[in-house]
N, CA, C and O atoms as CSV, one atom per row, in Angstrom:
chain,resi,resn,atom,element,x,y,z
A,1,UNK,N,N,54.159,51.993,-92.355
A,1,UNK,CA,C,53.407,52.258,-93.565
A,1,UNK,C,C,53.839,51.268,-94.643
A,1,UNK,O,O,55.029,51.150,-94.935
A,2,UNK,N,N,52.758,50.468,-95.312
A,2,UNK,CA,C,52.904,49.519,-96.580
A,2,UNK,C,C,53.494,50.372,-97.819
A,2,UNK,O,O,53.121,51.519,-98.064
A,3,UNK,N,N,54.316,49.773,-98.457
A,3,UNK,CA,C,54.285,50.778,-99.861
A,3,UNK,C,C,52.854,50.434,-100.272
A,3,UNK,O,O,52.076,49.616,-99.779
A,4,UNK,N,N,52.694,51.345,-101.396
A,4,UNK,CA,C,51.711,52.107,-101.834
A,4,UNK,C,C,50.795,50.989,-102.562
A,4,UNK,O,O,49.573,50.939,-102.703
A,5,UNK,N,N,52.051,49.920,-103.062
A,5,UNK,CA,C,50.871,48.624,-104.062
A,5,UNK,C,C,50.447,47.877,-103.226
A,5,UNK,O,O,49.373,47.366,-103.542
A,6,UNK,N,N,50.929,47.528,-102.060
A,6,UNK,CA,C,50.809,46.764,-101.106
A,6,UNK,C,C,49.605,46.908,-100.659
A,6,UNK,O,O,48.761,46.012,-100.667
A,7,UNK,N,N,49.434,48.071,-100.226
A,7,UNK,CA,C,48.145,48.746,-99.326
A,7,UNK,C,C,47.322,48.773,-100.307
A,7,UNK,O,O,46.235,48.685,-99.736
A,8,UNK,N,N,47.021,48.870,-101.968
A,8,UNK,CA,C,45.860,49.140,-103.280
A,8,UNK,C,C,45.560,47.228,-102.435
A,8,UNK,O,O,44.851,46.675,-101.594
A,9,UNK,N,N,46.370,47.006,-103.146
A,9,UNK,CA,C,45.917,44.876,-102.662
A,9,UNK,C,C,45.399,44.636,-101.406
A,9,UNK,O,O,44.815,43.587,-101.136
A,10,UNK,N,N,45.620,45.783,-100.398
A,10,UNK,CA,C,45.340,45.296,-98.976
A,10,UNK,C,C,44.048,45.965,-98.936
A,10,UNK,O,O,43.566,45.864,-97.807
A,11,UNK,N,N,43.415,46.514,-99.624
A,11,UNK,CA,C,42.126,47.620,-99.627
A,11,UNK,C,C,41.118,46.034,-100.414
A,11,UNK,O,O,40.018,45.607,-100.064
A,12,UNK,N,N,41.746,45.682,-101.164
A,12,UNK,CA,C,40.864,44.501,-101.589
A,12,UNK,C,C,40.205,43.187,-100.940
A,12,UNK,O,O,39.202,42.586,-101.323
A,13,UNK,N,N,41.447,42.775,-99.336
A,13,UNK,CA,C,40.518,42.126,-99.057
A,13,UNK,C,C,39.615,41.994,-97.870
A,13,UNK,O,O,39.767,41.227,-96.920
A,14,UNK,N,N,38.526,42.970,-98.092
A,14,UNK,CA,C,37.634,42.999,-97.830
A,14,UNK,C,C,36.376,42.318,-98.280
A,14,UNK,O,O,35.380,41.979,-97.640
A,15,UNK,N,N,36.754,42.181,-99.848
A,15,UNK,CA,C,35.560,41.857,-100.471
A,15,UNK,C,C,34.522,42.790,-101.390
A,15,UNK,O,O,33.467,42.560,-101.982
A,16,UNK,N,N,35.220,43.751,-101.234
A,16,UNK,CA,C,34.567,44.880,-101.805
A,16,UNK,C,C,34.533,45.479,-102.784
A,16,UNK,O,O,35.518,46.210,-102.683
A,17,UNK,N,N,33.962,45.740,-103.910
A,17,UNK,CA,C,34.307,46.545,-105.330
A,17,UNK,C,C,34.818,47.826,-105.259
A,17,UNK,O,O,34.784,48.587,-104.292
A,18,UNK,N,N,35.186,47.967,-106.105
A,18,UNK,CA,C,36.407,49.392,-105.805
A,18,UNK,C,C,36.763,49.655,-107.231
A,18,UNK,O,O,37.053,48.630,-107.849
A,19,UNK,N,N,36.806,50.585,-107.798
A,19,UNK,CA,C,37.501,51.430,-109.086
A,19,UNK,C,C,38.613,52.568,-108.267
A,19,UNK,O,O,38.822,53.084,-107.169
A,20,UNK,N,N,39.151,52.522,-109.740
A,20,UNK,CA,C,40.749,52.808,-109.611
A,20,UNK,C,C,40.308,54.264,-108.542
A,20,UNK,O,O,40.918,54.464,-107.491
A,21,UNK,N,N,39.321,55.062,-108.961
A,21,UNK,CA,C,38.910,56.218,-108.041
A,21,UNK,C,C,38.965,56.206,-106.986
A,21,UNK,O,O,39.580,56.969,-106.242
A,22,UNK,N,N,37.986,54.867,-106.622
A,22,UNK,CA,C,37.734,54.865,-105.187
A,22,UNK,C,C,38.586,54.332,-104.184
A,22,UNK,O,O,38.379,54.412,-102.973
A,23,UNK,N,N,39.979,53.543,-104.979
A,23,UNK,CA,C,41.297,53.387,-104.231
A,23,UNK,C,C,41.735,54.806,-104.183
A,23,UNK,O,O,41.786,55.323,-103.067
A,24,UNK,N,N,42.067,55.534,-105.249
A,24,UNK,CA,C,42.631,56.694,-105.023
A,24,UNK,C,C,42.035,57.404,-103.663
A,24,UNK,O,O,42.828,57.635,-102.750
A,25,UNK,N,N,40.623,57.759,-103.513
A,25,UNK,CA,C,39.648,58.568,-102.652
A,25,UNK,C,C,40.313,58.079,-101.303
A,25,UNK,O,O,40.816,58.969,-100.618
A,26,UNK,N,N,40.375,56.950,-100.894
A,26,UNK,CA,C,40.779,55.866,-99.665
A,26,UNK,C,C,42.303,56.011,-99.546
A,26,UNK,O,O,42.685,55.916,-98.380
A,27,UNK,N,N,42.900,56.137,-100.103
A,27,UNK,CA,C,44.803,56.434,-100.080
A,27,UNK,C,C,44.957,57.751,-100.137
A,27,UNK,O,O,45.781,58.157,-99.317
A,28,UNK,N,N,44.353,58.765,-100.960
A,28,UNK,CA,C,44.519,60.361,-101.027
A,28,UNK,C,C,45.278,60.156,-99.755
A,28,UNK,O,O,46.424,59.943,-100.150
A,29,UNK,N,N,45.282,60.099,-98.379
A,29,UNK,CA,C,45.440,61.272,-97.570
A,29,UNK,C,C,46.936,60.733,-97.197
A,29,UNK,O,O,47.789,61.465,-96.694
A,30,UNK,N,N,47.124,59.481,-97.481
A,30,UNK,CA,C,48.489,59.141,-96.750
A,30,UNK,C,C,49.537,59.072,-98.094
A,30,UNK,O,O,50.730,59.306,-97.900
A,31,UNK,N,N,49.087,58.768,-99.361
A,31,UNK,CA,C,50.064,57.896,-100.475
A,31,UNK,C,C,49.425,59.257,-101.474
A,31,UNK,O,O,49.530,58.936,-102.658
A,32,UNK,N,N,48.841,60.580,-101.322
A,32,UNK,CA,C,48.725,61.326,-102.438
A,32,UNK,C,C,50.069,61.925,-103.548
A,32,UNK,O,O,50.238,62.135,-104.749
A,33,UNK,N,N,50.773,62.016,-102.351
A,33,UNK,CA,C,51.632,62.691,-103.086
A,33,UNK,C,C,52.858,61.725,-103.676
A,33,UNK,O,O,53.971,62.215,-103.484
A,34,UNK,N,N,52.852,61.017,-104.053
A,34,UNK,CA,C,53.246,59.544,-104.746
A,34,UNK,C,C,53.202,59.964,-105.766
A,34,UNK,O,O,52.181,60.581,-106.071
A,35,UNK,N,N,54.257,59.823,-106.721
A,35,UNK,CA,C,54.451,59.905,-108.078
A,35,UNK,C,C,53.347,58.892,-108.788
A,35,UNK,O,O,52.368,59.142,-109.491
A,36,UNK,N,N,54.052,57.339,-108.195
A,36,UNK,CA,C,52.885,56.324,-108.683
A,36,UNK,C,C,51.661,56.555,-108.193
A,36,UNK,O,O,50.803,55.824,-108.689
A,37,UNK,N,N,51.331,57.219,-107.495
A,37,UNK,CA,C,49.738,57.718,-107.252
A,37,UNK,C,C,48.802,58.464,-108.680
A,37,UNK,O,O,47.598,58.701,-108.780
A,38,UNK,N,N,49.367,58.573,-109.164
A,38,UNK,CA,C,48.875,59.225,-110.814
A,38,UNK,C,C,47.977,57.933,-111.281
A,38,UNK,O,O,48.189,56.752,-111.008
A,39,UNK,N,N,46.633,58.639,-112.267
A,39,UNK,CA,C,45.944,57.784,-112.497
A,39,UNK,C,C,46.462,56.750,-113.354
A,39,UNK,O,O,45.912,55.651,-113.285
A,40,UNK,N,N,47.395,56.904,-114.127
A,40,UNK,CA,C,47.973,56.083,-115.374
A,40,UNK,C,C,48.649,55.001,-114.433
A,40,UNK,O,O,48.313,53.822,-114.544
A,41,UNK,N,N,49.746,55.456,-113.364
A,41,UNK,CA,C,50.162,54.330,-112.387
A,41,UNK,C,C,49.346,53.641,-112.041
A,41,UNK,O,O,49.324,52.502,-112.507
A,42,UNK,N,N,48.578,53.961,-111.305
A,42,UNK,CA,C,47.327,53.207,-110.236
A,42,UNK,C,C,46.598,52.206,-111.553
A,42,UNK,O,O,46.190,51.108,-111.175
A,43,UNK,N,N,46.425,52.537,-113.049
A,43,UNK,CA,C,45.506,51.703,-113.703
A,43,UNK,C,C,46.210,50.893,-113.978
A,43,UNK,O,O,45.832,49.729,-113.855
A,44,UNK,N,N,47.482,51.179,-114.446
A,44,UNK,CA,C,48.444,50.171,-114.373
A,44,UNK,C,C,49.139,48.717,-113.641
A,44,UNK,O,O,49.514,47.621,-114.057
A,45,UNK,N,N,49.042,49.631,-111.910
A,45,UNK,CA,C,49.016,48.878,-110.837
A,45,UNK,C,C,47.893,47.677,-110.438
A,45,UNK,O,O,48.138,46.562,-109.979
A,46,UNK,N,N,46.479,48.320,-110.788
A,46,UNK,CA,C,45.813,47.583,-111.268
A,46,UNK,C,C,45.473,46.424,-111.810
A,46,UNK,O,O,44.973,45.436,-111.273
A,47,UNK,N,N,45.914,46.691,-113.394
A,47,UNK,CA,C,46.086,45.617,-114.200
A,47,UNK,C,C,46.856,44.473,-113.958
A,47,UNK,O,O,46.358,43.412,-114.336
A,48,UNK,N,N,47.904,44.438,-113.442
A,48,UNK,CA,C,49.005,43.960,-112.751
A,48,UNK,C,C,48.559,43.140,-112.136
A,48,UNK,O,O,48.841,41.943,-112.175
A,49,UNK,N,N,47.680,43.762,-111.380
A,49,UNK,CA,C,46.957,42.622,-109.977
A,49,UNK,C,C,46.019,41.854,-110.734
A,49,UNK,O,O,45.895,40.694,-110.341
A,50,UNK,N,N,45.330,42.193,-111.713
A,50,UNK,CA,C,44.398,41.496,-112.073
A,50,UNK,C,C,44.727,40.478,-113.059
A,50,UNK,O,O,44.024,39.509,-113.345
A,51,UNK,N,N,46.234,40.885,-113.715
A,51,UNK,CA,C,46.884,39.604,-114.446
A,51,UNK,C,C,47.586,38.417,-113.612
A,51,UNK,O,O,47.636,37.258,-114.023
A,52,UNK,N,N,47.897,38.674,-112.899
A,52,UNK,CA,C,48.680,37.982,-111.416
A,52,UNK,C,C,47.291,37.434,-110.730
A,52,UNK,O,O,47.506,36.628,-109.825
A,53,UNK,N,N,46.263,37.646,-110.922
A,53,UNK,CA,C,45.105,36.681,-110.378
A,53,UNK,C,C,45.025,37.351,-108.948
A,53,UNK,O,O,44.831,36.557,-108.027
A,54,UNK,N,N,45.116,38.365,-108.697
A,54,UNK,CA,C,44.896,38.988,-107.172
A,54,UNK,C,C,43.934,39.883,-107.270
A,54,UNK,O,O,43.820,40.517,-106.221
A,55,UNK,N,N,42.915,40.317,-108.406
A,55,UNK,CA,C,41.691,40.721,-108.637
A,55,UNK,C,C,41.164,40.993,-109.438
A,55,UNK,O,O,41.847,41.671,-110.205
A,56,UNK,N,N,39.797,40.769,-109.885
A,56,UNK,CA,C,39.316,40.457,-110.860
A,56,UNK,C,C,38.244,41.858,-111.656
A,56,UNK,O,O,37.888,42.638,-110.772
A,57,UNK,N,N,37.965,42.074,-112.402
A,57,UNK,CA,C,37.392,42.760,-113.224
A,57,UNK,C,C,35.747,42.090,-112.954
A,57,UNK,O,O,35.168,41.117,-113.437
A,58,UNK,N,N,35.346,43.144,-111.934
A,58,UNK,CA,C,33.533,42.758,-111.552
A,58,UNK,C,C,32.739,43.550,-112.330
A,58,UNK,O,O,31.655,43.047,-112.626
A,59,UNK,N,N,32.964,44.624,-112.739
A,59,UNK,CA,C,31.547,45.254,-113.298
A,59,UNK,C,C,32.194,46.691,-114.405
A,59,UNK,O,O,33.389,46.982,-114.367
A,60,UNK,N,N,31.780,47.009,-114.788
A,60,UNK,CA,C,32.169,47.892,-115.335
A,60,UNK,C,C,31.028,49.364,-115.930
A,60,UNK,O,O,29.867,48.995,-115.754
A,61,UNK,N,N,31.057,50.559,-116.429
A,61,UNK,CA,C,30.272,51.376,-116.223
A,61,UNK,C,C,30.625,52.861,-117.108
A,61,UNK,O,O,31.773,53.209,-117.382
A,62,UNK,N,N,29.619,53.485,-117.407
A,62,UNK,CA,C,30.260,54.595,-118.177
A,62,UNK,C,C,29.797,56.009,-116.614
A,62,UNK,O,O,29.161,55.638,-115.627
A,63,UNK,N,N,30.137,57.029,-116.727
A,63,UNK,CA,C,30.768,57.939,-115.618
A,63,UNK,C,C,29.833,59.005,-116.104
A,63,UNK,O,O,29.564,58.851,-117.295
A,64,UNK,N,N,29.202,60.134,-115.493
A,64,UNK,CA,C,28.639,61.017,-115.859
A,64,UNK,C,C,29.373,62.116,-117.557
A,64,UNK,O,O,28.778,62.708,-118.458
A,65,UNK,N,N,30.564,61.948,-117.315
A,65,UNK,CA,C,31.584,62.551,-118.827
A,65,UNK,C,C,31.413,61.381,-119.645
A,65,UNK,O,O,31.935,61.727,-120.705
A,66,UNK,N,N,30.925,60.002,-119.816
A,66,UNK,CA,C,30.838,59.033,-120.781
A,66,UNK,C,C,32.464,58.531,-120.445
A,66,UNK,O,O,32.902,57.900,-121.408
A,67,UNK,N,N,33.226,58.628,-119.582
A,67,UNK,CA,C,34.067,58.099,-119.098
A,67,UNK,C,C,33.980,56.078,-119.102
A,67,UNK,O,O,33.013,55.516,-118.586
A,68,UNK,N,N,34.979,55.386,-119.668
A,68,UNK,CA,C,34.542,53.975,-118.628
A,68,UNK,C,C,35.457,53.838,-117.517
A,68,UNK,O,O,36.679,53.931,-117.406
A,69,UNK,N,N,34.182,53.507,-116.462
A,69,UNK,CA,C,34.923,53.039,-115.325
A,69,UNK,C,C,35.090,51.902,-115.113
A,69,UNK,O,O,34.152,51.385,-115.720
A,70,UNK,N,N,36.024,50.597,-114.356
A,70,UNK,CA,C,35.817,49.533,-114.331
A,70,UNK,C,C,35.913,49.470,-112.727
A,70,UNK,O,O,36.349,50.455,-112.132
A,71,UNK,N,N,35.474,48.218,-111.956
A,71,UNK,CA,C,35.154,48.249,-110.719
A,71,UNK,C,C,35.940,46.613,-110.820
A,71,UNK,O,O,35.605,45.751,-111.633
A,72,UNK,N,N,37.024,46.469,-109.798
A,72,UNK,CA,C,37.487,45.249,-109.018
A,72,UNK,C,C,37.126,44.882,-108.253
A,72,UNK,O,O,36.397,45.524,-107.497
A,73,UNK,N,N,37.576,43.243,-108.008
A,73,UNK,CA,C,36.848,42.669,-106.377
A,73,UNK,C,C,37.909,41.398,-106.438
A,73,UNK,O,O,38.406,40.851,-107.424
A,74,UNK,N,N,38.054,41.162,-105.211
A,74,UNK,CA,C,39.153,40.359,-104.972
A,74,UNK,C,C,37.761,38.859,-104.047
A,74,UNK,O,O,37.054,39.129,-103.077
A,75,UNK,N,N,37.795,37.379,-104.805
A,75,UNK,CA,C,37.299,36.827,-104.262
A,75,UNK,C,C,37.683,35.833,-103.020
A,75,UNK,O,O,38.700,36.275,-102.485
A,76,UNK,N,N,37.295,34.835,-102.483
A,76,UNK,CA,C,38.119,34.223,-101.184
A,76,UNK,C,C,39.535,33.681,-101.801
A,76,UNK,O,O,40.597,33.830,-101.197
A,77,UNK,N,N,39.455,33.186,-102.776
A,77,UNK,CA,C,40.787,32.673,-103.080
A,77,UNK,C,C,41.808,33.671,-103.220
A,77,UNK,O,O,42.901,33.640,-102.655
A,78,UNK,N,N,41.398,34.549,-103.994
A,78,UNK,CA,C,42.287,35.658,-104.032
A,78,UNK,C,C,42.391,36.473,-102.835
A,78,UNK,O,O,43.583,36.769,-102.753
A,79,UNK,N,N,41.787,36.960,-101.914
A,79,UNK,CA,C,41.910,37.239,-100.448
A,79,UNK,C,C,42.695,36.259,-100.035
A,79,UNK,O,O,43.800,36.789,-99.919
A,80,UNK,N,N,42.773,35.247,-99.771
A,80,UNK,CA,C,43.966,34.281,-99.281
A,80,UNK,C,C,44.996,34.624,-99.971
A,80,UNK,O,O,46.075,34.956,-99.478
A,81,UNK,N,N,44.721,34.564,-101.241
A,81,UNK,CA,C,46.572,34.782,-101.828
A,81,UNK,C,C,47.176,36.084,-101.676
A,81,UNK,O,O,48.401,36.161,-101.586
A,82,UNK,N,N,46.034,37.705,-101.618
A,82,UNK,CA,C,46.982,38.384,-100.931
A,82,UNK,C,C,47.222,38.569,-99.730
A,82,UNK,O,O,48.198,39.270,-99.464
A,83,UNK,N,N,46.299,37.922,-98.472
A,83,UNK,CA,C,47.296,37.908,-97.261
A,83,UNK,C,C,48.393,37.146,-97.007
A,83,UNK,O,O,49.296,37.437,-96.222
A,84,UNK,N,N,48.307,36.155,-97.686
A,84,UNK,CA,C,49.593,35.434,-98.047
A,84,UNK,C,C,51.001,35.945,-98.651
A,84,UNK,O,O,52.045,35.355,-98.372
A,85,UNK,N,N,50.973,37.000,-99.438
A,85,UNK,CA,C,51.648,37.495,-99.983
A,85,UNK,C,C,51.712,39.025,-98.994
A,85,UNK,O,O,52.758,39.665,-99.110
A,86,UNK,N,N,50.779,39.516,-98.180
A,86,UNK,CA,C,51.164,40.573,-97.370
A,86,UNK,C,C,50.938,40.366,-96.235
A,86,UNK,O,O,49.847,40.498,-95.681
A,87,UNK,N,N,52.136,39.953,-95.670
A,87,UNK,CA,C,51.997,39.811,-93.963
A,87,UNK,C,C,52.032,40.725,-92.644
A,87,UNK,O,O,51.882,40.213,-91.535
């Protein structure tokens, strides 16, 4: 088993957009009970990646509560740099 940031970065390269939710929804069953599994961690964890250039801020959206959601995507360059960085 990857730690927990490892595997958020490894969900990215696919290519696929993803909000902090829909990592959570996809990890729930193995990494739920993770302290850093809390939404404040995970947005955090997030950000992190997206300042470090390992994914980018694609779209963004308000939520049925007027919530904003933001949606990531990791492009080819950045897919190279995190399999590079997770072997």
């Amino acid at each position: 088993m990857r730690p927990l940031f490892q595997e958020v970065l490894h969900l990215y390269t696919d290519g696929k957009e993803r909000s902090r939710q829909m990592v959570q929804d996809e990890l729930r069953d193995v990494y739920g009970n993770f302290r850093a599994f809390k939404d404040h961690q995970m947005d955090e964890a997030l950000h992190t990646a997206m300042s470090n250039g390992l994914i980018a801020e694609h779209r963004y959206e308000l939520d049925e509560n007027g919530k904003l959601v933001m949606y990531y995507k990791s492009d080819q360059d950045m897919i190279d740099l995190i399999n590079n960085y997770i072997k």
